[in-house]
N, C-alpha and C positions, 0 to 999 in steps of 0.2 A: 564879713564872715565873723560869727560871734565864735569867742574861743573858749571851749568848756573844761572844767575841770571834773572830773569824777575821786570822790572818796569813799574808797570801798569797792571792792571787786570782785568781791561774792556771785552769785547765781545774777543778783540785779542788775550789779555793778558793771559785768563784762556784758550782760546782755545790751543794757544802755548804752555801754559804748559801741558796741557794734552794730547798734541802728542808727547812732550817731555818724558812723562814718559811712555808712552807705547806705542810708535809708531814709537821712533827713536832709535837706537841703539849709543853706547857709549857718551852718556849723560845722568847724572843727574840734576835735577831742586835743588838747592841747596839754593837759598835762594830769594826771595821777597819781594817787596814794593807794595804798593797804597796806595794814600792819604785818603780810606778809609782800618782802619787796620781789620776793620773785614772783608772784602771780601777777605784781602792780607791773612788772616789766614786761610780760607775756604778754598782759590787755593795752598794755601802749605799744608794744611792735604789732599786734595783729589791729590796732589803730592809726598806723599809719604813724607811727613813730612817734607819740605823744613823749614830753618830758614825765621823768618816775620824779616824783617829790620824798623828801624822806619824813618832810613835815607836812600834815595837813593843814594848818593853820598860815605856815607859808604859801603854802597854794591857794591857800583862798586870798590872803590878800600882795600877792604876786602881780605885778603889772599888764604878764600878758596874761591873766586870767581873768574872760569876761565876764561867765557868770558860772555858778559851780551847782552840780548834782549831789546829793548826798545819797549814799546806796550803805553807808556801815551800819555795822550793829545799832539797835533801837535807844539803846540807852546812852548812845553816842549823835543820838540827833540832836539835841538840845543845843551845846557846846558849838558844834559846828554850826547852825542856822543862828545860834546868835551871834557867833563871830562874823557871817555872812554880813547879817544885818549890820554889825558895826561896821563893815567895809565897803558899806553899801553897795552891793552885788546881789543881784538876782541869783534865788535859791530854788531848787525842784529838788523836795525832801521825801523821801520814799515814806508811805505810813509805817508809820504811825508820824505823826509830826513828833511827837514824844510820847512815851510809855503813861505819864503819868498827867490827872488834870493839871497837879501844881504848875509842872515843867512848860506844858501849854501855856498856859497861863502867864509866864513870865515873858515865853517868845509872845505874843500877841503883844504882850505891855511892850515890850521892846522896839516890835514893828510900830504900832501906834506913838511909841516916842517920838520916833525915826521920821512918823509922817510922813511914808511911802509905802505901797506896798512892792517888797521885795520877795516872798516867800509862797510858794506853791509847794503842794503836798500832793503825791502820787497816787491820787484814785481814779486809777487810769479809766475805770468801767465807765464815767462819764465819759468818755469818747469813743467806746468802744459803739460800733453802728446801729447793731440792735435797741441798745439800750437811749442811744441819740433818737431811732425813729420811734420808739417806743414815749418819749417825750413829745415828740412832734404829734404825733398821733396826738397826747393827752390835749398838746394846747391849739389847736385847730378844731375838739369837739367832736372829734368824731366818734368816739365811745360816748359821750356824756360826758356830766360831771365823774370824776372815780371814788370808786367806793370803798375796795379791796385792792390789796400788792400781794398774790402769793408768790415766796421765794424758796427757790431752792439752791444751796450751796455744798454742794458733794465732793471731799476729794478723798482721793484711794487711800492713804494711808498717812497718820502722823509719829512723830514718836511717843513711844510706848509709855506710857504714863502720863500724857501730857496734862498738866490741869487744865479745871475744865473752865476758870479765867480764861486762859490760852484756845482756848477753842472759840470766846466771843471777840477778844482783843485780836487773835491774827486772824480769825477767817469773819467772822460774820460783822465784824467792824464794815464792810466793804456794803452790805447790806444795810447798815444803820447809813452810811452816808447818801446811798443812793437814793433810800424813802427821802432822806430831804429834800436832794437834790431835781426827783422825779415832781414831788409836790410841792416844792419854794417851800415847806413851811415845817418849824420846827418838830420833832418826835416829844411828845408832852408826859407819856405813863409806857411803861414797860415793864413785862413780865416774862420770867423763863420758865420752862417745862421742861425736865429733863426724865423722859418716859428709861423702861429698862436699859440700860448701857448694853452694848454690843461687847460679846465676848473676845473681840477682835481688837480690842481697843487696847491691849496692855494696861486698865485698869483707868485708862479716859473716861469721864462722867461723857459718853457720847452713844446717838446724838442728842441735840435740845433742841428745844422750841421757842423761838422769842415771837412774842404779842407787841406791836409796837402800835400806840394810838397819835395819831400828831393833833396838832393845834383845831382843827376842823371837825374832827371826829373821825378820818379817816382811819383804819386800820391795813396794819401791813401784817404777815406771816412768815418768820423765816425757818423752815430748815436746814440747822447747820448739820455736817455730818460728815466729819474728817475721816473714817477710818470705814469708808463704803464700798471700798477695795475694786470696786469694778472698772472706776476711770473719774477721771475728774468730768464736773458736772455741775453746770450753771444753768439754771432756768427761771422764768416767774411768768405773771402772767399778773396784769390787770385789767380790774372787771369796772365796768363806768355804768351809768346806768342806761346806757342803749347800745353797750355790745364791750367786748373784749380785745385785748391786744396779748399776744403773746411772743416773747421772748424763747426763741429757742436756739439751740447752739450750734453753732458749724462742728464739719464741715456739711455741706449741702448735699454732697456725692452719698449716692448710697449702694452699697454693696448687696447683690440678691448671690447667693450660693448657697449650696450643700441645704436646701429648706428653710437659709435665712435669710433676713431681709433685715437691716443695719448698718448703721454708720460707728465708726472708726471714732473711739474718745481718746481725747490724749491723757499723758499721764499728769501732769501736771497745769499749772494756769497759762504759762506764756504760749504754748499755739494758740489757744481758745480767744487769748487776748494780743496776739501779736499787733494787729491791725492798730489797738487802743491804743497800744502804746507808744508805736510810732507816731501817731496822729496826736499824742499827749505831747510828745517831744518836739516833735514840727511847732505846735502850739503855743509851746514856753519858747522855744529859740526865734519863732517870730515873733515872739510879744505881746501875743494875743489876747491873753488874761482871763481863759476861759477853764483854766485848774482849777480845782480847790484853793482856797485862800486858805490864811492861817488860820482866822476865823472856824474855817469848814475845820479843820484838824483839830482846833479846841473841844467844838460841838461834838465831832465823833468820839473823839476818847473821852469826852465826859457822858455820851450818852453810852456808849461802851462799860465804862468803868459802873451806870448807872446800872446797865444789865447785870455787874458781877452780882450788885449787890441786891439786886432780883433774887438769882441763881443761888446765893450762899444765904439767904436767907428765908427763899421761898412765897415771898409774899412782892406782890404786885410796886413799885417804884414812881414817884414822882421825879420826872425829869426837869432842872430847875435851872434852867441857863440864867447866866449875869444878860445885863442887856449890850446889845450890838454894840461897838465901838462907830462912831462917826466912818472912820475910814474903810469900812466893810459894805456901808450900804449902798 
């Protein structure tokens, strides 16, 4: 029985434990932090009595703790995944691996010291089903080779001003990771479009448009578009060149009444991805190794950070990764 720690009890943080205790098999939630200690005590009694830590950093290198989740604020990834690494314990870091290239950059150098890999980064939409057979499709031929990824990323509502950085780094980072992961092969140029802003935005540069070209020539499409008010909303569709596969979203069920015919969108990400995430945590707790590496976390937020700099200056971007480290390939 592997015994988990979680840091951070936010929206992620409590969700993860409580797939952990009864939704994933050979795992216990064993012990907990959050800067607030009374929500860290609420997610350890409705986990089946996990220990509340008052230290993070004790808990990660605690005896009985076997590997640790990190779920806290972004600019507290860093810190925590590389005290992991120095403890050598297995890490599932919610994205951003870190906010910033630098900060990636130093966890990778760290790992690759270590000469292990300890550290997975939570892009759950690889497991998520659609998006797994939508790979299976690509690599069995059945569309052809691919040619096109169009994406759609919609959720109801952000907050009110949010820059419009924050619109490629929290939402459509999930899309940059995905063309990688759908094609093996790195995003090479990239460009954003940001057509009229929605008057609904609180003054959000939303939504935009990112052109992603990879290594091949492929092109991908994404619309991002946080403030769409109607329901959250994940689509795409890849075109190969002897037919298509598309990506569409549960549930299946569809409602006909009153002259409508309809299904039910949730309000936010975790029903649409309940399934992923489960299936992401079974995956790390059995050791699978089929997460993002840290690797995939460097790549995203520097191809991420490469879109800001699309966006804020209008003109098309070279995406210029360092090369692979040995322990990645």
């Amino acid at each position: 029985m592997k015994r988990i720690g979680i840091i951070g009890t936010g929206i992620m943080g409590t969700d993860h434990a409580r797939l952990l205790h009864t939704s994933v098999s050979g795992a216990v939630v064993a012990g907990v932090y959050d800067l607030d200690p009374v929500r860290a005590a609420e997610v350890a009694q409705s986990s089946g009595g996990a220990r509340v830590f008052g230290n993070p950093y004790e808990l990660i290198v605690d005896d009985d703790i076997d590997a640790v989740l990190v779920a806290s604020s972004d600019d507290t990834h860093e810190e925590y995944v590389q005290a992991c690494i120095t403890a050598g314990k297995p890490v599932l870091c919610e994205k951003p691996l870190a906010p910033t290239v630098e900060a990636c950059t130093r966890i990778v150098d760290a790992e690759v010291k270590a000469g292990t890999r300890l550290v997975s980064v939570g892009f759950m939409r690889r497991f998520d089903p659609g998006y797994a057979q939508m790979k299976r499709v690509l690599q069995l031929g059945e569309i052809g080779a691919p040619l096109i990824l169009h994406c759609v990323h919609r959720n109801p509502a952000a907050v009110p001003g949010l820059p419009g950085p924050a619109v490629i780094t929290g939402s459509a980072v999930h899309e940059l990771d995905i063309t990688r992961w759908l094609f093996d092969e790195e995003i090479v140029e990239v460009s954003v479009h940001a057509p009229r802003a929605t008057s609904l935005g609180g003054g959000t540069p939303d939504p935009q448009i990112l052109l992603l070209r990879t290594e091949s020539g492929m092109v991908a499409d994404v619309e991002v578009f946080v403030n769409a008010r109607y329901g959250y909303d994940v689509r795409a569709e890849l075109v190969g060149e002897l037919g298509t596969v598309t990506l569409d979203g549960p549930p299946p069920t569809v409602l006909r009444r009153a002259g409508i015919d309809g299904r039910a969108l949730p309000a936010d990400w975790r029903p649409r991805f309940a399934e992923a995430y489960r299936l992401e945590l079974q995956d790390w707790v059995d050791g699978a190794g089929n997460a993002a590496s840290a690797w995939d976390g460097f790549a995203a937020t520097f191809a991420a950070q490469t879109c800001v700099r699309a966006l804020e200056t209008g003109t098309p971007q070279r995406v210029e990764l360092p090369p692979v480290p040995k322990l990645y390939h």
